[in-house]
PyMOL Python script that loads the backbone (N, CA, C, O; Angstrom):
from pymol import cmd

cmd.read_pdbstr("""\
ATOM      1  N   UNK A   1     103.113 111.664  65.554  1.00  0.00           N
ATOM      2  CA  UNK A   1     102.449 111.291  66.795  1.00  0.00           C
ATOM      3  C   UNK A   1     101.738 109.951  66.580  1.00  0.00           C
ATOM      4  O   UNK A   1     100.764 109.993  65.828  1.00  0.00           O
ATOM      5  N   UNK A   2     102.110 108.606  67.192  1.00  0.00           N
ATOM      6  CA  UNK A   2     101.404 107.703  67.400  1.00  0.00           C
ATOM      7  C   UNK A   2      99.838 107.829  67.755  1.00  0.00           C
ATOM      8  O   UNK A   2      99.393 108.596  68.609  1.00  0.00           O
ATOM      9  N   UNK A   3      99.091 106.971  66.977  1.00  0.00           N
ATOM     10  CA  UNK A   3      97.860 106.995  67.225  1.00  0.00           C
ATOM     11  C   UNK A   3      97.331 106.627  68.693  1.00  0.00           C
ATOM     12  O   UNK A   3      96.133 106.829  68.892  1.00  0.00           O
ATOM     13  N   UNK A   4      98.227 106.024  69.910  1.00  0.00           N
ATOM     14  CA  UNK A   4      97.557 106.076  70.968  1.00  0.00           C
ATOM     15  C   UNK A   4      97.701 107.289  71.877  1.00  0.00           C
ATOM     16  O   UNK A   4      96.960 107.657  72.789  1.00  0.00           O
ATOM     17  N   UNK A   5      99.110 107.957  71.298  1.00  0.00           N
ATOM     18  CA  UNK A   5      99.160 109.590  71.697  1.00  0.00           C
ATOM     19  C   UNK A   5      98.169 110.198  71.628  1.00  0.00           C
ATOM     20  O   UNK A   5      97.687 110.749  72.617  1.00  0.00           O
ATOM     21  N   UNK A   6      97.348 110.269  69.831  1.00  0.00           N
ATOM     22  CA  UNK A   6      96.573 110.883  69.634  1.00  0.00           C
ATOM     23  C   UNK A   6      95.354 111.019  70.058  1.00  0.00           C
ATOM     24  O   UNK A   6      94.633 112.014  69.988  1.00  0.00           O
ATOM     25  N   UNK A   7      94.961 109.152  70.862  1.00  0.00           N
ATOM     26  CA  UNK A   7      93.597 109.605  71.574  1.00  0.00           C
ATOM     27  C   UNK A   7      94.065 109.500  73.097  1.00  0.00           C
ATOM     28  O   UNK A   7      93.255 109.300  74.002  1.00  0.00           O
ATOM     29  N   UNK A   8      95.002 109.604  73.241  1.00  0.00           N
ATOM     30  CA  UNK A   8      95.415 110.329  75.053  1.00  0.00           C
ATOM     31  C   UNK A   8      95.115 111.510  75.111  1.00  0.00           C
ATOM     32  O   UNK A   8      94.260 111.862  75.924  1.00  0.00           O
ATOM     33  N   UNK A   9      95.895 112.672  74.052  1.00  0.00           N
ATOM     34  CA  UNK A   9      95.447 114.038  73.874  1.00  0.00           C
ATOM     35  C   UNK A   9      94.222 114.241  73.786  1.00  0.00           C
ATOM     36  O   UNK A   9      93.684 115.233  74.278  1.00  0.00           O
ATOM     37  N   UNK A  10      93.516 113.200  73.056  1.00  0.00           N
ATOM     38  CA  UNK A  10      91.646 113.346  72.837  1.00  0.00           C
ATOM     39  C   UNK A  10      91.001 113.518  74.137  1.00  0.00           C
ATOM     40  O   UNK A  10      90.222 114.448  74.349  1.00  0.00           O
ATOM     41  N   UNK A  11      91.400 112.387  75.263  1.00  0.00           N
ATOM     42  CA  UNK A  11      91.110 112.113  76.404  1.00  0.00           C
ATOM     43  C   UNK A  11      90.988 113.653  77.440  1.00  0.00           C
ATOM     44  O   UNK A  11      90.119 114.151  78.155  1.00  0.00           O
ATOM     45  N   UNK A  12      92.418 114.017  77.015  1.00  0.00           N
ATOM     46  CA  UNK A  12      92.970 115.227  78.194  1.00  0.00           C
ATOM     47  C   UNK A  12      92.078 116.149  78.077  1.00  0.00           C
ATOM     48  O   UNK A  12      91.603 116.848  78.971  1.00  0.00           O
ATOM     49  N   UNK A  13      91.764 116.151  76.561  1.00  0.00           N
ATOM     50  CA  UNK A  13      90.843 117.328  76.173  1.00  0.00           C
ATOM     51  C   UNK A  13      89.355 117.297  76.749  1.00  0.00           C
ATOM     52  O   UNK A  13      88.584 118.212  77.039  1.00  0.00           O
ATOM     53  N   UNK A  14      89.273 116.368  76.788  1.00  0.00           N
ATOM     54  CA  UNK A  14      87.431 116.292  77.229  1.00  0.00           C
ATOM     55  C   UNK A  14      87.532 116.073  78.855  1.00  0.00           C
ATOM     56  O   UNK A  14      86.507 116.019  79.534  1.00  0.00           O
ATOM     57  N   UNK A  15      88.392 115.993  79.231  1.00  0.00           N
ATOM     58  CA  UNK A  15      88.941 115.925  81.182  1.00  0.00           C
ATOM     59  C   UNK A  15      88.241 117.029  81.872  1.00  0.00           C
ATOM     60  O   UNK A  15      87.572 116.915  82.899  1.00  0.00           O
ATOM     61  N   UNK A  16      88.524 118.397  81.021  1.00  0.00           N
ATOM     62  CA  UNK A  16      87.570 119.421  82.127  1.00  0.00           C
ATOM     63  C   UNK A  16      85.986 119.409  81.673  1.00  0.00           C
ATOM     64  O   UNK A  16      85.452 120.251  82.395  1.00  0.00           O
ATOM     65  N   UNK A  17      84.886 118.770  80.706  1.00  0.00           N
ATOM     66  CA  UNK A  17      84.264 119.551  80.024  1.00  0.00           C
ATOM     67  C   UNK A  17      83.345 117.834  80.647  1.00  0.00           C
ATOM     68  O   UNK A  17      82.146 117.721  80.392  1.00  0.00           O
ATOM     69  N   UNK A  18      83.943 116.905  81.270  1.00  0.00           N
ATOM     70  CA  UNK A  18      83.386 115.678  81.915  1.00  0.00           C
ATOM     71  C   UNK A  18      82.746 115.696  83.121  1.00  0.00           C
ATOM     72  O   UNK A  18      83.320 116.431  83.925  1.00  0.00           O
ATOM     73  N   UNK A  19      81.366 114.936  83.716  1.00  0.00           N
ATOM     74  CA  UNK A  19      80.944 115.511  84.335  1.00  0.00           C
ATOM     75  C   UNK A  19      81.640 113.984  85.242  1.00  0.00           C
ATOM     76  O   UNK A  19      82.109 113.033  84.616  1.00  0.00           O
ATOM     77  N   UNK A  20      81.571 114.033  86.813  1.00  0.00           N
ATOM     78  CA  UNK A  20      81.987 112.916  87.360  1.00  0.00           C
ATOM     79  C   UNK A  20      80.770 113.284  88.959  1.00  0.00           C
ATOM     80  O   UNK A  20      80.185 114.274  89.399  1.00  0.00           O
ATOM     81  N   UNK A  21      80.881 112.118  89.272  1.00  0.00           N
ATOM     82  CA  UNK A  21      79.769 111.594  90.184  1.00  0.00           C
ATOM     83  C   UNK A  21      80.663 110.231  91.047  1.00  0.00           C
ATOM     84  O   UNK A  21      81.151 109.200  90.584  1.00  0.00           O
ATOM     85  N   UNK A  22      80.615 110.736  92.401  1.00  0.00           N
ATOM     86  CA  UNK A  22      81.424 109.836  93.486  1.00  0.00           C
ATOM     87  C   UNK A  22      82.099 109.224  92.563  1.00  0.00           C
ATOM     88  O   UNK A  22      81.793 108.154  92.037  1.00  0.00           O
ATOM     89  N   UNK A  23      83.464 110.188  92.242  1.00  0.00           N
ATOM     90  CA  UNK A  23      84.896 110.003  91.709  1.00  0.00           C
ATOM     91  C   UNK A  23      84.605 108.925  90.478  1.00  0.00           C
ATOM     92  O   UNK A  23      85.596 108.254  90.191  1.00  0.00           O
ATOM     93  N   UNK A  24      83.812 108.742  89.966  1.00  0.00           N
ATOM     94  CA  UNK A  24      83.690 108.252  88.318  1.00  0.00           C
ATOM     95  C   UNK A  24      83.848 109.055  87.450  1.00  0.00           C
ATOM     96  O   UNK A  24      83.375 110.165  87.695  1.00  0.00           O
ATOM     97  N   UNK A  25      84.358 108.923  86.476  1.00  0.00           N
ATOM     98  CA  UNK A  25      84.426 110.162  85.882  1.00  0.00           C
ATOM     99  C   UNK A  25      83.533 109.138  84.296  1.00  0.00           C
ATOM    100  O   UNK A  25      83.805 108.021  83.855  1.00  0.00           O
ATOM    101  N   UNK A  26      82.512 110.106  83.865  1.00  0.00           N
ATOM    102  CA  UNK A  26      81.614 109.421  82.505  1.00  0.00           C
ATOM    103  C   UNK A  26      82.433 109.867  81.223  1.00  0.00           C
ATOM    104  O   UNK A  26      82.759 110.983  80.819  1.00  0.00           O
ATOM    105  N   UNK A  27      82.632 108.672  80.762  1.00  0.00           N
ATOM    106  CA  UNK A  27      82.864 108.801  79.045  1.00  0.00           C
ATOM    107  C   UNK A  27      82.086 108.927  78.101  1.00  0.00           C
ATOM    108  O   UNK A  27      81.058 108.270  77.931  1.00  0.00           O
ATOM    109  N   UNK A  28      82.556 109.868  77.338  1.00  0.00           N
ATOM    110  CA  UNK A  28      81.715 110.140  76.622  1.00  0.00           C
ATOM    111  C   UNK A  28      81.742 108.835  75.242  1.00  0.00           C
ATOM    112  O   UNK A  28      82.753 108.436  74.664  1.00  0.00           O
ATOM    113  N   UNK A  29      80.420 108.425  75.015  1.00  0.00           N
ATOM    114  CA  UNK A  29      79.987 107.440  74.544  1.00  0.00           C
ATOM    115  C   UNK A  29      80.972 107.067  73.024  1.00  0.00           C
ATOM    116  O   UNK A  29      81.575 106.054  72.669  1.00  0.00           O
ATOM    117  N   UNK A  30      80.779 108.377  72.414  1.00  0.00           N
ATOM    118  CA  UNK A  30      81.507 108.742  70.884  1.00  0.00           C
ATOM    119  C   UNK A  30      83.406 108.384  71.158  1.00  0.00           C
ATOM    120  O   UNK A  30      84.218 107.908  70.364  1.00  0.00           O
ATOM    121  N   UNK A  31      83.570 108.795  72.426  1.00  0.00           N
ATOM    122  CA  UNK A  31      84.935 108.426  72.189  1.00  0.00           C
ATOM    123  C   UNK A  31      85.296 106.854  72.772  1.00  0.00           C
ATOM    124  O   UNK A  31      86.396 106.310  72.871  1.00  0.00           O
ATOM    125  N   UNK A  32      84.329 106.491  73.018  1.00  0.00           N
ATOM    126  CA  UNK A  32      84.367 104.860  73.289  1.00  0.00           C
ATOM    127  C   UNK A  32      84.302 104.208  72.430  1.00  0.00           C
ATOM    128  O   UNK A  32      84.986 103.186  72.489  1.00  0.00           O
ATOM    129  N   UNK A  33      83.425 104.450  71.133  1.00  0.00           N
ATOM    130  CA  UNK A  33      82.654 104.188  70.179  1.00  0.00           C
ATOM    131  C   UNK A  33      84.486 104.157  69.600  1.00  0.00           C
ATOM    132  O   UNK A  33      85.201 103.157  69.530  1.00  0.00           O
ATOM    133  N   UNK A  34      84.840 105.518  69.273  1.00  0.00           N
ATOM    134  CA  UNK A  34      85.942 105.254  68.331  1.00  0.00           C
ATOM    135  C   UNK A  34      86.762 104.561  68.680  1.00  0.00           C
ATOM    136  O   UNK A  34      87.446 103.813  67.982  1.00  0.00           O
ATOM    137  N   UNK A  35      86.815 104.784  70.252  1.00  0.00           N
ATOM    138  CA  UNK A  35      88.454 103.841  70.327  1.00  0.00           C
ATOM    139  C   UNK A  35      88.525 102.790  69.681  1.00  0.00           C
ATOM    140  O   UNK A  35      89.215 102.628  68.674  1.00  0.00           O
ATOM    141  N   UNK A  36      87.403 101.512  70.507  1.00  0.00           N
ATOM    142  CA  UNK A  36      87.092 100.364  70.135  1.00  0.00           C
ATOM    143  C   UNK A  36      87.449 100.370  68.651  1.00  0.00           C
ATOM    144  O   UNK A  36      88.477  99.737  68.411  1.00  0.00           O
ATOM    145  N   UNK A  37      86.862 100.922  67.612  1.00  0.00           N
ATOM    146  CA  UNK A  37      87.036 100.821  66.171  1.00  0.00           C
ATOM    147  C   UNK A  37      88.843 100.871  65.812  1.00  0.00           C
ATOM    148  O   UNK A  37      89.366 100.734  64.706  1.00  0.00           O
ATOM    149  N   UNK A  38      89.333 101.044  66.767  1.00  0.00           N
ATOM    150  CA  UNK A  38      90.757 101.084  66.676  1.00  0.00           C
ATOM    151  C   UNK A  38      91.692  99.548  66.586  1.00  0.00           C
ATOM    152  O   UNK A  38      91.074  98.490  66.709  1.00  0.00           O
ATOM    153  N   UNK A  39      92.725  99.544  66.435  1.00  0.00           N
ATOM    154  CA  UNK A  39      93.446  98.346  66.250  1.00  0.00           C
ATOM    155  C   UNK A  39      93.929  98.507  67.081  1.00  0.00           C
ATOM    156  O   UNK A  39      95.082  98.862  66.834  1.00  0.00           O
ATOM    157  N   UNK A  40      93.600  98.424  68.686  1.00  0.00           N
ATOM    158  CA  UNK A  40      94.625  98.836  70.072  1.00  0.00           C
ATOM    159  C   UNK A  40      94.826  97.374  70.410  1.00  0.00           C
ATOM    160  O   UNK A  40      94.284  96.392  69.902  1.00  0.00           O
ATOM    161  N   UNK A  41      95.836  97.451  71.501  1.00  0.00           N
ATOM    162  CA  UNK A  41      95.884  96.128  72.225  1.00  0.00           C
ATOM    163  C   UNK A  41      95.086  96.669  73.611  1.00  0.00           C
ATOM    164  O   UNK A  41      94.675  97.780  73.947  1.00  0.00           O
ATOM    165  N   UNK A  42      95.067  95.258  74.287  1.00  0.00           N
ATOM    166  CA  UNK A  42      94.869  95.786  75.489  1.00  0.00           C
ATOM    167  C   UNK A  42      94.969  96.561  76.509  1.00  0.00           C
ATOM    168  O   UNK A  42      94.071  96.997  77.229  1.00  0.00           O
ATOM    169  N   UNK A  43      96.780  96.827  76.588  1.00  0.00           N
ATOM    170  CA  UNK A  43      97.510  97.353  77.002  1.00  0.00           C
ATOM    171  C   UNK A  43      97.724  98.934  76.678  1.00  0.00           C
ATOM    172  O   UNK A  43      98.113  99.850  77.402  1.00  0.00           O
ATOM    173  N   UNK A  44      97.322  98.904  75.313  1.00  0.00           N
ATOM    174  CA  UNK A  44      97.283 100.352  74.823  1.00  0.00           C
ATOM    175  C   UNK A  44      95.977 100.659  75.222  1.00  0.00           C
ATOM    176  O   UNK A  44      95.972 101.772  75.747  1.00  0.00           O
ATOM    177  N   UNK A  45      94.676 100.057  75.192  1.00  0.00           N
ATOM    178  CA  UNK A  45      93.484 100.616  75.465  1.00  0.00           C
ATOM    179  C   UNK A  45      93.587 101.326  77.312  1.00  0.00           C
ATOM    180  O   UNK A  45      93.142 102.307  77.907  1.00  0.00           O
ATOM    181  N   UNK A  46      94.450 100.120  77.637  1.00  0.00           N
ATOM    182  CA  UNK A  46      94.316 100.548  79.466  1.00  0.00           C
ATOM    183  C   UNK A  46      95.340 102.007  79.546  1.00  0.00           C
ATOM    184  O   UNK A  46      95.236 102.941  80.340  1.00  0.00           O
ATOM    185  N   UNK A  47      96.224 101.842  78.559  1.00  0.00           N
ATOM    186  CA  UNK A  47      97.287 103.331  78.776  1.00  0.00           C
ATOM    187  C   UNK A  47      96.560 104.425  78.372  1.00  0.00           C
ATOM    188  O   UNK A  47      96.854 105.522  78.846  1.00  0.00           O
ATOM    189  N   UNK A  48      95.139 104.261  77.114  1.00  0.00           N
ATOM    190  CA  UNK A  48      94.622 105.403  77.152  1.00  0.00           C
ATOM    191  C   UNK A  48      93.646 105.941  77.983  1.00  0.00           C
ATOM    192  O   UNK A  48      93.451 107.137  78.202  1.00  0.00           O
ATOM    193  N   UNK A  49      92.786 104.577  78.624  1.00  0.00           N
ATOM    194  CA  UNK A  49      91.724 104.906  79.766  1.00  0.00           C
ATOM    195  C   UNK A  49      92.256 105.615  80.983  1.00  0.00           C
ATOM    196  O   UNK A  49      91.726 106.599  81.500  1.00  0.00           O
ATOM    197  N   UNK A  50      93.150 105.129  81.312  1.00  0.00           N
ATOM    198  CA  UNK A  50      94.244 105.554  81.982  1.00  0.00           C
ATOM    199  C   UNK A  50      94.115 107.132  82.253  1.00  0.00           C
ATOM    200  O   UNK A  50      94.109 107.493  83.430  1.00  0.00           O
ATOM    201  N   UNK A  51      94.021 108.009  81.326  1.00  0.00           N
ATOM    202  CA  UNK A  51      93.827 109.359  81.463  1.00  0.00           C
ATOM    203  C   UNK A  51      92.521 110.000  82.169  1.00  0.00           C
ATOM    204  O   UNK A  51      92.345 111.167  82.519  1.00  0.00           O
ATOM    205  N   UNK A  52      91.836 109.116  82.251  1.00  0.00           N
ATOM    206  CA  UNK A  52      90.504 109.315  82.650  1.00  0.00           C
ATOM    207  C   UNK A  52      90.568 109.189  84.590  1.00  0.00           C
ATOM    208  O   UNK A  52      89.898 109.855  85.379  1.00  0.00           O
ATOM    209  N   UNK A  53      91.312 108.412  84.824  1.00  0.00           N
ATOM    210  CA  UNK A  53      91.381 107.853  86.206  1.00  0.00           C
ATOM    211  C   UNK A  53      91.223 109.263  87.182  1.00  0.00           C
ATOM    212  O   UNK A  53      91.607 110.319  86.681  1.00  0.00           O
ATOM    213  N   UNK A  54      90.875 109.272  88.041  1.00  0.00           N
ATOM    214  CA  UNK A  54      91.362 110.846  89.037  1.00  0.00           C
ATOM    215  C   UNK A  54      91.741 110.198  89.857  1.00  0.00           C
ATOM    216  O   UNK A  54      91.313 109.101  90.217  1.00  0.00           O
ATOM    217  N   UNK A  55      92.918 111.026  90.406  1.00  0.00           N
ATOM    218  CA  UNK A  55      94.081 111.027  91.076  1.00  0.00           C
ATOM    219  C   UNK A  55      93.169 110.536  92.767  1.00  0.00           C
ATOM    220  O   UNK A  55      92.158 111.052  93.243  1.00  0.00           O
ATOM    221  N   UNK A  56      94.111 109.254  93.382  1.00  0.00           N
ATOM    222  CA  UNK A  56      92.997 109.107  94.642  1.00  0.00           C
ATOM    223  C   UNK A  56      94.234 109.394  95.847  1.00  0.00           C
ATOM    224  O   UNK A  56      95.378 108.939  95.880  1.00  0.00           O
ATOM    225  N   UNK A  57      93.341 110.589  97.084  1.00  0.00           N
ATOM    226  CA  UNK A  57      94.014 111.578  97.709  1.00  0.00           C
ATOM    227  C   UNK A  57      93.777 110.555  99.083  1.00  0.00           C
ATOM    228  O   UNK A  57      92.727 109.984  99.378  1.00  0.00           O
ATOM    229  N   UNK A  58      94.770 110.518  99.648  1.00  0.00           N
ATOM    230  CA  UNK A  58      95.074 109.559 101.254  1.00  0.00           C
ATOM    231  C   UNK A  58      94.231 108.128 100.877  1.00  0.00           C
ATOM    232  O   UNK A  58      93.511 107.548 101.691  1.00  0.00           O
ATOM    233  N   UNK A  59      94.417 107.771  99.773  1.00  0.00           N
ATOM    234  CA  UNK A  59      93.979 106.286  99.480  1.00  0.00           C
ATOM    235  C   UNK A  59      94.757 104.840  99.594  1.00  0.00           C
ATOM    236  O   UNK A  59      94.172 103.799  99.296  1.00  0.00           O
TER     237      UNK A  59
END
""", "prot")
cmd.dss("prot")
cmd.show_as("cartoon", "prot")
cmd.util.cbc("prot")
cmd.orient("prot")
């Protein structure tokens, strides 16, 4: 499993246990902390934030 797999799965996991406020959804600080420490590109950072997004309904 590629390491940006591995913090997508990280992501999914903390999805129900996140609290969100007018459709933001808050990250948790620690997994920001690690990503960054990562060797991502840009592109990989946006494919993993990406998981975080909620789905927008008649938008």
């Amino acid at each position: 499993m590629s390491n940006v797999a591995s913090y997508k799965l990280r992501a999914k996991k903390l999805l129900p246990e996140l609290p969100e406020e007018d459709g933001f959804t808050f990250i948790p600080n620690k997994f920001l902390d690690d990503l960054l420490k990562e060797d991502f590109s840009v592109d990989q950072i946006n494919e993993i934030l990406s998981v975080f997004k909620r789905k927008v309904l008649n938008g």
